[in-house]
C-alpha positions as CSV (number, residue, x, y, z in Angstrom):
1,X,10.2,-10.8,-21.8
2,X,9.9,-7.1,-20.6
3,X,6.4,-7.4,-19.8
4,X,7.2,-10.8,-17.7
5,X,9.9,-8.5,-15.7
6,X,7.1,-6.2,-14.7
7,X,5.1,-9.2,-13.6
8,X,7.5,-10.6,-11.5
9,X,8.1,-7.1,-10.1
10,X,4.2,-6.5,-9.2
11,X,3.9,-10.1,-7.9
12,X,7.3,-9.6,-5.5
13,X,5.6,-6.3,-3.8
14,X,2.7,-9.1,-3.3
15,X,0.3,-5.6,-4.4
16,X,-3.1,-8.2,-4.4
17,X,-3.4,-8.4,-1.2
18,X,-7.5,-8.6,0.2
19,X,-6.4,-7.6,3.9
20,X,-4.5,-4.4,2.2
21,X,-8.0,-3.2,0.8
22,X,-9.7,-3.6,3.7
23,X,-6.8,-1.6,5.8
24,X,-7.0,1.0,3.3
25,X,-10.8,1.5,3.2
26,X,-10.9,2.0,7.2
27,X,-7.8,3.9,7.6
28,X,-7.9,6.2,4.4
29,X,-11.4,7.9,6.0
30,X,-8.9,9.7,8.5
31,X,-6.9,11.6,6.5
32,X,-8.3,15.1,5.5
33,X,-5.7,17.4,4.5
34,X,-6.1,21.0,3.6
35,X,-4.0,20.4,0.0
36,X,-5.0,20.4,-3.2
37,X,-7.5,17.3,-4.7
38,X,-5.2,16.4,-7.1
39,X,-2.2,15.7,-4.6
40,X,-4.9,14.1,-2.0
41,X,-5.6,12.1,-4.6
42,X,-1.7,11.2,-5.4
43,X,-1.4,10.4,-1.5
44,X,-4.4,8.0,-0.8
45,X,-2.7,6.4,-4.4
46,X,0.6,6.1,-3.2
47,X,-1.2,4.8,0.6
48,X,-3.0,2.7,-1.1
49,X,0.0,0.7,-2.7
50,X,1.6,0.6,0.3
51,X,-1.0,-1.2,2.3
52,X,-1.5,-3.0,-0.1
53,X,2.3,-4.0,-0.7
54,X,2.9,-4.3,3.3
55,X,0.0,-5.4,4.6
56,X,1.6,-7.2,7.9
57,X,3.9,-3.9,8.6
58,X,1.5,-0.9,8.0
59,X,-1.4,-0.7,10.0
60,X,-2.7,2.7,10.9
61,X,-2.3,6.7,9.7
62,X,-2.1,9.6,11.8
63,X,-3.1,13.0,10.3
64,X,-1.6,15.8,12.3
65,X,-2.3,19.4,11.7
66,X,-4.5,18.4,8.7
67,X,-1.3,18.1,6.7
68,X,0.9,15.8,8.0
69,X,0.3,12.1,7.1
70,X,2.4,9.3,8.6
71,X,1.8,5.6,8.3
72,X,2.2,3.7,11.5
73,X,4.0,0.3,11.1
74,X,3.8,-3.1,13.5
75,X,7.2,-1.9,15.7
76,X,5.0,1.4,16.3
77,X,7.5,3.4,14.6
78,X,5.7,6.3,12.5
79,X,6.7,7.4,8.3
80,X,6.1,10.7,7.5
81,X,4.3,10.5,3.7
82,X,5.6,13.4,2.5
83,X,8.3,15.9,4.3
84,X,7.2,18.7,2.3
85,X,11.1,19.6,1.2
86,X,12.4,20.7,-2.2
87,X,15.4,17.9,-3.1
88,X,17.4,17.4,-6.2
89,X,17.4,14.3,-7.6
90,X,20.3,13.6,-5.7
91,X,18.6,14.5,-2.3
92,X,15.8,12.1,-3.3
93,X,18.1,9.0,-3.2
94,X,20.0,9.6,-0.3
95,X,17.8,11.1,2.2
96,X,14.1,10.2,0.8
97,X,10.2,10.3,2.2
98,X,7.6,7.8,1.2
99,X,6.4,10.2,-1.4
100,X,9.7,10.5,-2.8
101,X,9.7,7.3,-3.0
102,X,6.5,6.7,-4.7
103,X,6.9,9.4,-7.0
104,X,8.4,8.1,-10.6
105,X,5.3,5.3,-11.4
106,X,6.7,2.0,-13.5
107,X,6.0,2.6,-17.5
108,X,3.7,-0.6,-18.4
109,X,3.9,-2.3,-22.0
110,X,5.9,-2.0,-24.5
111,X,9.9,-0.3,-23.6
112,X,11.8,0.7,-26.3
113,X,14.2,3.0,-24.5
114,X,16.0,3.5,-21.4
115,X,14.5,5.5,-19.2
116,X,15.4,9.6,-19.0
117,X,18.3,10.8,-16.9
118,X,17.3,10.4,-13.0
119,X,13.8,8.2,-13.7
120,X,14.8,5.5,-11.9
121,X,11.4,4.1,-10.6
122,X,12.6,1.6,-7.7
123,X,15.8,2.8,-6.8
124,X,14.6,5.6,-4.4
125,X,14.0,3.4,-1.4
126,X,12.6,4.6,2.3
127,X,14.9,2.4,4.1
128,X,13.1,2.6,7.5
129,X,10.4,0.7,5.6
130,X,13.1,-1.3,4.1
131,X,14.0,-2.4,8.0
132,X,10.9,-2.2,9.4
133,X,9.8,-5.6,7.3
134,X,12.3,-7.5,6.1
135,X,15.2,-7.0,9.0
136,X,17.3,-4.0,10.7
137,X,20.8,-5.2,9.9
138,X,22.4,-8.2,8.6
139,X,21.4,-10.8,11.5
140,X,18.2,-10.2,11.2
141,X,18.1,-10.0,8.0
142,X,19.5,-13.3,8.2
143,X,17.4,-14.7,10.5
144,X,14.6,-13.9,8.0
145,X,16.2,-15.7,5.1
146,X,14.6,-19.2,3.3
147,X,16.2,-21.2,1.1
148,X,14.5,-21.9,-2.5
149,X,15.6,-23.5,-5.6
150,X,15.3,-22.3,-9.0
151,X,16.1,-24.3,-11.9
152,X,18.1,-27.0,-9.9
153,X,20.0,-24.0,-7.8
154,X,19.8,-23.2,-4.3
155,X,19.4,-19.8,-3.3
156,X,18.2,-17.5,-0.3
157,X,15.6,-15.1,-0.4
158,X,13.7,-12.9,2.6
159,X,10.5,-14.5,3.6
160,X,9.0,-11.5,5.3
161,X,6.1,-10.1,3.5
162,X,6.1,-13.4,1.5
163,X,8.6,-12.2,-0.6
164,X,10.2,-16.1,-1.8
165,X,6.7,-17.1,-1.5
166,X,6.1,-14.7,-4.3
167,X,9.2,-14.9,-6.2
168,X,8.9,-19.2,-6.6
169,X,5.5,-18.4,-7.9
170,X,6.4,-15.8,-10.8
171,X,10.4,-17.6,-11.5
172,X,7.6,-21.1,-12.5
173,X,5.5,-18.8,-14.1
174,X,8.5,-17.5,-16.5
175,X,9.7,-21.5,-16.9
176,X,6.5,-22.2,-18.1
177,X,6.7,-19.6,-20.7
178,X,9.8,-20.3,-21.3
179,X,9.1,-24.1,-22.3
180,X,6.7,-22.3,-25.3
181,X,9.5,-20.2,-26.2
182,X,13.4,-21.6,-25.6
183,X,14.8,-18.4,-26.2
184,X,13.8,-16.8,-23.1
185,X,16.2,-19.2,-21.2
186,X,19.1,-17.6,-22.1
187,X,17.6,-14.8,-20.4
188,X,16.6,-15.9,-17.3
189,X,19.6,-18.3,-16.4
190,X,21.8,-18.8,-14.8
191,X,20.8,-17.1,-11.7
192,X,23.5,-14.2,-11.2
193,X,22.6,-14.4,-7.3
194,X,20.3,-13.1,-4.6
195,X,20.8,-12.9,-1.1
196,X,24.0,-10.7,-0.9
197,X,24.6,-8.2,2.1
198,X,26.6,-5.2,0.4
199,X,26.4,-1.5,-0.5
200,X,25.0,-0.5,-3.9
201,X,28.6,0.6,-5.8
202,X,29.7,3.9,-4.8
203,X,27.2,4.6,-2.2
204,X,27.1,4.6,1.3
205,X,23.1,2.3,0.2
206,X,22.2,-1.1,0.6
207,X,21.7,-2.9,-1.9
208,X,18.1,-4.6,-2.5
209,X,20.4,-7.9,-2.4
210,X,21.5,-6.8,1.0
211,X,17.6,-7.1,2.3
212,X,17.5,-10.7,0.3
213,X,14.7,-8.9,-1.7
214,X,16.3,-8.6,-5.3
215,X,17.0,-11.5,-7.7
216,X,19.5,-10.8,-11.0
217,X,18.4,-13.5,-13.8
218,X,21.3,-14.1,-16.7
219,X,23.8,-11.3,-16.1
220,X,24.9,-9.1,-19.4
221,X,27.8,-7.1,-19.0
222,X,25.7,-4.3,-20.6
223,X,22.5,-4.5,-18.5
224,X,23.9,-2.7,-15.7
225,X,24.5,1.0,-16.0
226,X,27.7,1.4,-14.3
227,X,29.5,-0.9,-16.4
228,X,28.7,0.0,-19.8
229,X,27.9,3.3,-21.9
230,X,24.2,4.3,-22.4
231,X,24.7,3.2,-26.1
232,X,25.2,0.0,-25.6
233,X,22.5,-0.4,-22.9
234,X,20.4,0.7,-25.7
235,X,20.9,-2.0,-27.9
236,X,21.1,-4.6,-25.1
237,X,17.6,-2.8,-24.3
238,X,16.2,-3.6,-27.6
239,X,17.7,-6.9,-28.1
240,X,15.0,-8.8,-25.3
241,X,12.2,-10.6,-27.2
């Protein structure tokens, strides 16, 4: 079942996109920066995934200076890569860059444990990309909503960057495992909801929901951090088939 999650995940950020190759090889010849080889390569990575993700919404890079990298998105807006500023963790999720962003990579196979104190791969978001493709604020956000059903239940989901496109595919996918093994249902439904414009509990954020980007499948009282010790999320954690 954790291996499916990451699935669905890669398949949402729609990551095998063609036209997001080609954008990369042509724009990646500009940038040249006078860094080290290892973080060059860490940036043309981390560019990479992005076009690749975004393919509609990024469609240049400006190098200024020879150290500065921003991606330059449909609206003409400009992202700065990487700001250059120490931050605590905390600084990362409130005020982050798209390298901040990119920085902690999702562990693939086998998980066994939660995750280490602030690795949180995911939940430090660039929310000027966040706007830039699936909507501002809430009416266009709205606007950009589609209705799907899963398992006999209507929902709404963004269909920017082919996001409900994308999530249909993988939630048929996990059915169709699920047939071969029943006890994956329990798992998956019911739906605890999608589409939902609110802050993230405690924060001043968005939510994922609030984009219509983020799905929860059967809701456990212990699968969400701030509602149960880490103890228990560790057995909850090691309880998934």
């Amino acid at each position: 079942m954790k291996r499916y999650i990451i699935i669905l995940i890669l398949i949402l950020i729609g990551i095998f996109s063609v036209k997001g190759i080609s954008d990369f090889k042509q724009t990646t010849k500009k940038v040249s920066i006078a860094l080290s080889k290892e973080y060059e390569n860490t940036l043309k990575k981390d560019i990479f995934s992005l076009m690749m993700a975004y393919p509609e919404y990024i469609l240049d890079i400006e190098v200024i200076d020879k150290n500065q990298v921003y991606l330059i998105l449909k609206s003409g807006k400009k992202l700065i890569y990487d700001g250059k500023k120490e931050k605590t963790a905390l600084e990362k999720l409130q005020n982050p860059d798209l390298q901040d962003m990119m920085e902690q990579k999702y562990m693939l196979g086998s998980i066994d444990a939660l995750m280490p104190q602030d690795y949180n791969p995911g939940r430090i978001r660039a929310y000027s990309l966040s706007k830039e493709v699936y909507g501002n604020n809430q009416s266009e956000i709205e606007r950009n909503l589609t209705g799907i059903t899963l398992n006999s239940t209507h929902h709404r989901f963004n269909a920017n960057n082919s996001a409900a496109h994308f999530l249909k595919n993988a939630i048929a996918e996990l059915n169709q495992l699920a047939k071969n093994n029943p006890e994956l249902w329990g798992y998956m439904y019911p739906i605890g909801g999608t589409y939902n414009y609110r802050y993230i509990a405690k924060t001043n954020m968005l939510s994922p929901h609030a984009f219509g980007i983020s799905i929860d499948l059967a809701i456990h009282k212990n699968d969400y951090w701030q509602w149960t010790a880490r103890i228990e999320r560790e057995k909850r954690l090691k309880g998934y088939p």
